[in-house]
C-alpha positions as CSV (number, residue, x, y, z in Angstrom):
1,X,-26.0,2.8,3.1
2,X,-22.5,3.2,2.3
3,X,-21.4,2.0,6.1
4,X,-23.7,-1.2,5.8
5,X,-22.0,-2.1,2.1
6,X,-18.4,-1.6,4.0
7,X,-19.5,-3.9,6.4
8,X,-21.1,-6.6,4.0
9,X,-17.6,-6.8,2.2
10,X,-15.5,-6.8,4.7
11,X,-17.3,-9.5,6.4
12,X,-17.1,-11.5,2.8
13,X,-13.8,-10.9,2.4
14,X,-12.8,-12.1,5.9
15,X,-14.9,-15.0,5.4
16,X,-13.6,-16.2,1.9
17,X,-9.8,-15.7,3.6
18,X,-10.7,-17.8,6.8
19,X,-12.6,-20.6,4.6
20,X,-10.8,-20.6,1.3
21,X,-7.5,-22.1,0.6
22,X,-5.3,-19.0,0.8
23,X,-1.4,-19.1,0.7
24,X,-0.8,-15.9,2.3
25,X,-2.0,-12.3,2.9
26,X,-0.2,-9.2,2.4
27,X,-1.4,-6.1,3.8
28,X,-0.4,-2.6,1.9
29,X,-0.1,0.0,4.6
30,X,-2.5,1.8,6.6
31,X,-3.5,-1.4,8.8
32,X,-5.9,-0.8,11.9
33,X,-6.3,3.1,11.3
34,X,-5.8,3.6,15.0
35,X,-4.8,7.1,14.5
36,X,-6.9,9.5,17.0
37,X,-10.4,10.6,15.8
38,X,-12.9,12.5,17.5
39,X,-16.5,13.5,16.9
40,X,-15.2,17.1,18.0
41,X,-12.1,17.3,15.6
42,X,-13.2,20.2,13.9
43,X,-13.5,21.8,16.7
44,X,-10.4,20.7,18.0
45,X,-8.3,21.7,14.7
46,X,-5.1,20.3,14.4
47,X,-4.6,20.0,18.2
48,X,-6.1,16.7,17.8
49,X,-3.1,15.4,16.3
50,X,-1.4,15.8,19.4
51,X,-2.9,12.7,21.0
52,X,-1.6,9.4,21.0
53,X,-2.7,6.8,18.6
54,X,-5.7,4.9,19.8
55,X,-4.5,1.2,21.0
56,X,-7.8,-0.4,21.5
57,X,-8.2,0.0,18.0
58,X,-5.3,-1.9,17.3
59,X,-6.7,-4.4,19.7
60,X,-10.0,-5.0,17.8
61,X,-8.2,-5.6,14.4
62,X,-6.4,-7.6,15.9
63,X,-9.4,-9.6,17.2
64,X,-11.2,-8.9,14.0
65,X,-8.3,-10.8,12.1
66,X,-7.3,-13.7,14.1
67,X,-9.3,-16.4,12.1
68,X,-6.6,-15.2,9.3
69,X,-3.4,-14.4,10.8
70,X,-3.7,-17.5,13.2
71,X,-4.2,-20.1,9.8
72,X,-2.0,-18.0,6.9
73,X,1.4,-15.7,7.2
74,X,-0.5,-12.5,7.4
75,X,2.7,-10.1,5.9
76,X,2.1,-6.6,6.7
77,X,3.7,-3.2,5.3
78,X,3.8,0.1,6.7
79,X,1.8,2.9,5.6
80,X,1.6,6.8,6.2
81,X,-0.8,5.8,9.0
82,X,1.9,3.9,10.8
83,X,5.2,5.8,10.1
84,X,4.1,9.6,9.4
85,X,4.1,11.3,12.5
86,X,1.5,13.6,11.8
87,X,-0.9,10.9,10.0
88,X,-0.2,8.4,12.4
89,X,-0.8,10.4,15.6
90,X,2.8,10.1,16.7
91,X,3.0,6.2,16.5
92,X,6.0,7.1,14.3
93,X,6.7,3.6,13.9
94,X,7.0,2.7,17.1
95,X,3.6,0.4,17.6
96,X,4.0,-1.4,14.0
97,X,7.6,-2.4,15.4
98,X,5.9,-3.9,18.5
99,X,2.6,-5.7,17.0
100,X,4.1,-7.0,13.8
101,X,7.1,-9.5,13.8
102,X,8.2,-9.3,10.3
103,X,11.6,-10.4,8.5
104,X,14.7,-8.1,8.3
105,X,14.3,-4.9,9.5
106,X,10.1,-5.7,9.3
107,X,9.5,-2.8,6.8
108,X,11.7,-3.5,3.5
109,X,12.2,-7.5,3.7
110,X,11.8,-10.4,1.4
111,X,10.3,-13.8,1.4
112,X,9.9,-16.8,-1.0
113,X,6.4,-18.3,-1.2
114,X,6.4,-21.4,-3.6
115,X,7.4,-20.0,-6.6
116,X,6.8,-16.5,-6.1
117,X,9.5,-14.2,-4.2
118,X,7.7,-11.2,-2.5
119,X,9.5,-7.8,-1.7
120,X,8.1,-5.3,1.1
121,X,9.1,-1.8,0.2
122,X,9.2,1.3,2.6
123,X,7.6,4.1,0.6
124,X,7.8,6.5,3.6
125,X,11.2,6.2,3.3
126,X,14.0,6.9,0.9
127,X,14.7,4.7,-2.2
128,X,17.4,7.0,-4.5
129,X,20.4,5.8,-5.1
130,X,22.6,6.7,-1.4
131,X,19.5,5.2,0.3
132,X,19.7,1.8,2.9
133,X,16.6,1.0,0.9
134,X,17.9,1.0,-2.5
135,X,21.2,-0.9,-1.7
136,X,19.0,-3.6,-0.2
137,X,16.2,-3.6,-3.0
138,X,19.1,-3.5,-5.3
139,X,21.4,-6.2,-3.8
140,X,18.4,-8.6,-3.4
141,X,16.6,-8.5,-6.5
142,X,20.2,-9.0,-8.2
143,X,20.3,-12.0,-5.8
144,X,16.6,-13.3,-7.2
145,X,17.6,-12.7,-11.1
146,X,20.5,-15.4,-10.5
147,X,18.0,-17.8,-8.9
148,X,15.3,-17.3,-11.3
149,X,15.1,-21.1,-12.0
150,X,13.6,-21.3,-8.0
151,X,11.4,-18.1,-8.2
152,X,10.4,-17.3,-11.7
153,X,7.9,-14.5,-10.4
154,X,9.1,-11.4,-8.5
155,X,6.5,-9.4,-6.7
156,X,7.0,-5.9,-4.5
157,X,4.6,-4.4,-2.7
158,X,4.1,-0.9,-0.8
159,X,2.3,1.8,0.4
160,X,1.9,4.3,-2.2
161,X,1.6,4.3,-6.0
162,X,4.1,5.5,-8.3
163,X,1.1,5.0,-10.9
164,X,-2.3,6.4,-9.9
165,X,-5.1,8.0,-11.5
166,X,-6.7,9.5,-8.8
167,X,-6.6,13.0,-8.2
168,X,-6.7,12.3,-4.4
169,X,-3.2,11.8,-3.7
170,X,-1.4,11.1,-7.2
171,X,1.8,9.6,-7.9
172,X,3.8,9.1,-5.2
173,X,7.0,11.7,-5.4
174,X,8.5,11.4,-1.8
175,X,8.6,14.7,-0.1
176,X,11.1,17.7,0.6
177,X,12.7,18.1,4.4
178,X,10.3,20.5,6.4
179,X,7.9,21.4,3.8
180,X,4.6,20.3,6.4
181,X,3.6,23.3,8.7
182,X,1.9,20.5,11.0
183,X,5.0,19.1,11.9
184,X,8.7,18.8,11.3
185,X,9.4,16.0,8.8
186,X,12.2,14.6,7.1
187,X,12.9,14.2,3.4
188,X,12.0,11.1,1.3
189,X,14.0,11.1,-1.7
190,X,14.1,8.9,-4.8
191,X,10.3,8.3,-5.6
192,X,9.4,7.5,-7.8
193,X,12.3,7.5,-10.5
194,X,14.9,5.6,-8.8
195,X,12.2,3.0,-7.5
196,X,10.9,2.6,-11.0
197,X,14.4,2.2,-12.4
198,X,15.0,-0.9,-10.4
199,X,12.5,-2.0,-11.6
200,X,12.6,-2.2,-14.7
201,X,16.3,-3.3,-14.2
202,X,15.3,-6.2,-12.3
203,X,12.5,-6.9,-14.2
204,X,9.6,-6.9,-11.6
205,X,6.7,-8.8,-12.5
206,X,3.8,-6.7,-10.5
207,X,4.0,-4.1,-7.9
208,X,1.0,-4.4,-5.3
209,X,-0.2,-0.9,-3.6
210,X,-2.4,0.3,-1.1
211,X,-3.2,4.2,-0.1
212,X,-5.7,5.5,-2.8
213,X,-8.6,4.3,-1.9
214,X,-9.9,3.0,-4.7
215,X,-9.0,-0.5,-7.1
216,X,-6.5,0.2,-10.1
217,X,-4.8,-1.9,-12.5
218,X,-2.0,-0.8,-15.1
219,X,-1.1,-2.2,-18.5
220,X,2.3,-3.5,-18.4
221,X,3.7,0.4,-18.3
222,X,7.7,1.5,-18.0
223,X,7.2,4.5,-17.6
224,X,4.2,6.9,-18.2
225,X,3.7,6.8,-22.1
226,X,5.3,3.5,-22.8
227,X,3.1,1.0,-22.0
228,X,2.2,-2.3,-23.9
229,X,-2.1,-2.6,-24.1
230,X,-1.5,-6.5,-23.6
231,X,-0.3,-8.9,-20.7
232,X,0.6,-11.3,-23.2
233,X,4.3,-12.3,-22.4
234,X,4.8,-8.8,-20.1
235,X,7.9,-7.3,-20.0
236,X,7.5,-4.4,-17.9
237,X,5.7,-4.6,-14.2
238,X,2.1,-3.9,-13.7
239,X,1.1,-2.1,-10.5
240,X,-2.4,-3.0,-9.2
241,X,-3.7,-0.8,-6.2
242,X,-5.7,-2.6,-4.1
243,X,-7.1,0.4,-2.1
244,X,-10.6,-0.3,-1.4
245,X,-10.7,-2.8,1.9
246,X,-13.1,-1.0,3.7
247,X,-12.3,3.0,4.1
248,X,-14.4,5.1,2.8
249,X,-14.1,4.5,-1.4
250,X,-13.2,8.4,-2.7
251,X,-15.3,10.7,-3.6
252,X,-18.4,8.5,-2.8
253,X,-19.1,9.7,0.7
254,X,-19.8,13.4,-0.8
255,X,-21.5,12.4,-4.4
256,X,-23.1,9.2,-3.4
257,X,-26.0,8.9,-5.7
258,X,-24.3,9.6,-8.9
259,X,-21.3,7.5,-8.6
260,X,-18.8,10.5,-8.9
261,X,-15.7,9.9,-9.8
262,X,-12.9,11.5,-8.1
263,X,-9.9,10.8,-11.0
264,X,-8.4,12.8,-13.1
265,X,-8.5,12.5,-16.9
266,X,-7.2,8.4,-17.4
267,X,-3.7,7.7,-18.1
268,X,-2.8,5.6,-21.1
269,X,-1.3,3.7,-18.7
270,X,-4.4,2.4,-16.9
271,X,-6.4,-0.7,-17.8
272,X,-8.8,-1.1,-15.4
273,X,-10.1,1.4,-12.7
274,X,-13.3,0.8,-9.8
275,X,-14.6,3.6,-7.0
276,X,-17.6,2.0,-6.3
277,X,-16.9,-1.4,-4.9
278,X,-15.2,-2.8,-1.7
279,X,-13.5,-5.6,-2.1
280,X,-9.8,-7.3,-2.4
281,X,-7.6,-8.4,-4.7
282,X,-6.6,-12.0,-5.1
């Protein structure tokens, strides 16, 4: 049941991109899923992470999304699945670099659609303060406040949430250097404080997410407990994860028929929450 209701929305959603008038696509991380999976993983353990990422997956998204990507700019950022080397099956980067021609350094860039000014953002990376990712963020937003007048709405988008509800991975806090037992892996720093304060600084209109699989949607919020319950004339950014594309929704796969759901107790800083749908955000 729950594989044929995947299939029926992405199929929808696929459709309404290909025949509706759409500017643009962005795509939050975790693209293709072309990680290595087999039927015998558990019996495999974590030896399975030891093959290479599976490129005729890759090949049939890439098929699967061609009535899209070959009408509107279809603007991709990386996720866990394509930079962690662990949760990527040691792409590690190196296939998004090769399928994906993206501006700048094609996984923190910026481009200007109409009046809207979009902002990839690296969140398998570092963002504090010493960071090549927070001198860039920094110096171009700085650039789009003095050119307001041209792009009155600033947008970022990402990987991970700094604001999430769901007990399945949280907020997003970066990671101490060599803290995995899988694998070694380096330090992220800066997450979500120094992100957040630029911000806020820069006054972002919305932050789009990906990773929790699930839809979310904040109330203008600057930092957990001050948030404004109205989008009247916001003045703080409000993140929307958009998390429920077609993997399996959490929670729903082991509770089906009662519609668990897999969050913890809700934030004041959350409007609007859904684990039951598929769908995409528009």
């Amino acid at each position: 049941k729950q594989w044929y209701q995947r299939r029926v929305a992405i199929t929808a959603g696929m459709d309404r991109m290909e025949t509706n008038d759409f500017h643009s696509v962005i795509h939050c991380g975790d693209i293709s899923y072309a990680n290595y999976y087999s039927p015998d993983a558990e019996l495999c353990g974590e030896n399975i992470r030891q093959r290479w990422a599976k490129q005729e997956v890759w090949d049939t998204w890439g098929v699967m999304v061609e009535p899209v990507t070959r009408s509107v700019p279809y603007m991709v950022t990386p996720g866990n699945h394509e930079l962690d080397m662990w949760d990527s099956t040691r792409e590690n980067n190196t296939i998004y670099s090769k399928r994906f021609i993206m501006p700048g350094n094609e996984r923190y860039y910026s481009f200007g659609l109409g009046m809207v000014h979009f902002l990839s953002v690296s969140t398998d990376e570092s963002i504090d303060v010493n960071s090549t990712q927070h001198v860039w963020l920094d110096r171009t937003l700085t650039y789009l406040n003095q050119n307001r007048d041209k792009w009155p709405w600033i947008v970022t988008f990402q990987h991970r949430p700094i604001y999430n509800s769901n007990s399945k991975h949280k907020i997003w806090k970066g990671r101490v250097f060599n803290t995995s037992s899988r694998y070694p892996n380096p330090e992220i720093r800066g997450w979500p404080k120094d992100y957040n304060d630029l911000l806020l600084k820069h006054k972002v209109d919305l932050v789009l997410n990906g990773h929790v699989h699930h839809y979310e949607r904040t109330w203008p919020v600057r930092d957990n407990v001050t948030v404004s319950t109205s989008y009247d004339n916001a003045k703080d950014p409000i993140h929307i994860t958009c998390g429920h594309g077609g993997k399996s929704l959490y929670m729903l796969e082991k509770d089906y028929e009662t519609n668990r759901y897999d969050h913890m107790d809700k934030p004041v800083y959350v409007s609007d929450r859904n684990n039951t749908v598929w769908g995409h955000c528009e």
